[in-house]
C-alpha angles and dihedrals in degrees: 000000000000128000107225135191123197123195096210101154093133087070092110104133098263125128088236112136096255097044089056089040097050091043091052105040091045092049093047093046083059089056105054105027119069096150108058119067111237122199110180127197117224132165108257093250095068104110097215099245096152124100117228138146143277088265088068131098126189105216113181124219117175102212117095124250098247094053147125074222092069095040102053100027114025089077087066085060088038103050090036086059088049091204120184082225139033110188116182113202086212140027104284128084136169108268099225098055113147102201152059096297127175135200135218109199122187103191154344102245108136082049106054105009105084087196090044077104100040128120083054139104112270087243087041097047097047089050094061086045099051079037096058096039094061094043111043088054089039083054094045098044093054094043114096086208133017107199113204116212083218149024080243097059097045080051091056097050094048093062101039101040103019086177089079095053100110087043095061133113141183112217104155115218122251134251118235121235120235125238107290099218119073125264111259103235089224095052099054089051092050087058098035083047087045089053095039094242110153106158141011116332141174121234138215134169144169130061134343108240133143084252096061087066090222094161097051087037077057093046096049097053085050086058091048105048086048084055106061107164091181095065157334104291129053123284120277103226133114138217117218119193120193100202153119121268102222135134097304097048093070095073079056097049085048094051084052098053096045087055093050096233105149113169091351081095122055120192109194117183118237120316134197126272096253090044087051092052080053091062103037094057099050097042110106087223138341124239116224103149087148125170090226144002126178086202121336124231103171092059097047086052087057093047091057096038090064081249112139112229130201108195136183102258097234148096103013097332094106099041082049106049110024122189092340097091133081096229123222131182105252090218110046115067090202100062095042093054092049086054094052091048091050085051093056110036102030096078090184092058082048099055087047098047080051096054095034085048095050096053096043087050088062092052087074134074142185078190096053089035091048085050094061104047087046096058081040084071099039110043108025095055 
């Protein structure tokens, strides 16, 4: 038996690649590992809404995640505890940690996205570049393995740190499974009532980075609903967005009134699980013509879903969804909107993304994934 500590401060209920990363993998590993002792770190607000095992500990540590904090302090929790493994579930580890430790890391983007740092103050923002680009290497050069959630992302940190080449590995991420009972009819009106949604709409839902290409997503439905090749008048269609409105968001909110859109888009805040099941069902196609992914959760849900999905070809979005995406260039608003109109008018094209999707959707699993890191553990150190 091994003794294993998992950094999973990012668990906070939000549909953000490492949230969902950090909930799955940690369920599954309680699935499919009885033998090894877990203790896992969360911030005390986590309201411990994830199923594991009797081997599992919740241990709460205030910092957050993305902190000098957690650089120059967390090693005092982590050494205390004396674990065989620390294992952080993103980039960024205490600098003083005596033991094996491993790394999961998701993407590249301070390093490769120049607006990773935006919606700051020039000194600020400067600060958190010259701040990432110490630690991110600091954290990969003491990990015995850095584990890459896709093909894209190793890809990434090849080219950009050489140096961790013989340290990589390849372990894809999962897809979750939806709820397995049906979803009452009365109860999907009464959330689609409750968020005003009375005919066709686009999703989209996860964080609010520049990577995610809100604005120009934003843009190009402005552009679609202007060009309504059905009739006169626009088209009568809605975008609804499940995010955060933080600091990025406002170049959003500014994109939105320019256009003039008004109610035609409708930003929810984060929903349950089950509620979000409601509106990505229901949804006629998602939006993910993203800049970059280092794997891509919110598009493989919609696959799965038997939702169509037109998606930015780029990052891992290609590895990850084959041919079962209508592809857009994410910068150009023109071509995204004719995709979203080909999507929803071309009902062909819409019967084949459904049964592409749903058989991408099968090639990915928390279970698979969960394996892996498990014999990780077990076996490579």
């Amino acid at each position: 038996m091994k003794r294993i500590l998992l950094d999973a401060r990012y668990l906070d209920g939000s549909f953000s690649g490492i949230a969902t990363y950090s909930r799955c993998l940690l369920e599954h590993l309680a699935q499919v590992d009885k033998e090894n002792h877990y203790q896992v770190i969360v911030r005390p607000s986590f309201n411990g809404d994830i199923q594991l095992g009797e081997n599992f500990e919740l241990l709460s540590w205030k910092p957050r995640p993305i902190s000098l904090q957690t650089v120059i302090r967390l090693h005092d929790f982590t050494n205390e505890l004396n674990p065989d493994i620390f294992h952080a579930l993103h980039p960024m580890t205490p600098v003083f940690h005596e033991g094996n430790m491993m790394v999961t890391v998701h993407d590249m983007q301070p390093f490769t996205d120049p607006n990773f740092h935006g919606r700051r103050l020039r000194p600020i923002r400067n600060l958190y570049r010259n701040f990432y680009r110490w630690a991110y290497p600091n954290a990969f050069s003491r990990a015995k393995w850095i584990l890459c959630v896709s093909y894209a992302t190793r890809d990434d940190m090849a080219r950009l740190l050489p140096g961790t080449v013989p340290k990589l590995v390849v372990v894809p991420s999962g897809l979750e499974v939806p709820l397995e009972e049906p979803l009452d009819d009365e109860y999907v009106q009464s959330v689609l009532t409750k968020h005003d949604l009375r005919g066709p709409y686009l999703i989209y839902y996860g964080s609010t980075r520049p990577n995610k290409n809100l604005p120009n997503m934003v843009r190009a439905f402005s552009r679609l609903r202007a060009e309504n090749p059905r009739g006169e008048g626009p088209r009568d269609l809605t975008l609804v967005l499940v995010v955060r409105r933080d600091r990025f968001f406002r170049d959003v909110e500014r994109v939105i009134q320019h256009e003039g859109l008004g109610e035609a888009v409708k930003v929810l805040p984060p929903v349950s699980q089950k509620n979000k099941q409601v509106l990505l069902k229901s949804a006629a196609a998602m939006a993910f013509v993203t800049k970059h992914e280092g794997f891509g959760f919110p598009p493989l849900e919609a696959m799965a879903a038997g939702v169509p999905v037109v998606a930015g070809k780029s990052g891992s979005l290609p590895e990850v969804l084959g041919s079962a995406a209508q592809w857009a260039d994410p910068e150009d608003p023109a071509d995204m909107a004719a995709a979203f109109a080909e999507v929803l008018d071309n009902e062909k094209l819409r019967a084949r993304l459904i049964k592409r999707g749903h058989e991408r959707a099968g090639a990915f699993s928390w279970t698979d994934a969960a394996l892996r890191v498990r014999d990780i553990y077990n076996l490579l150190f």
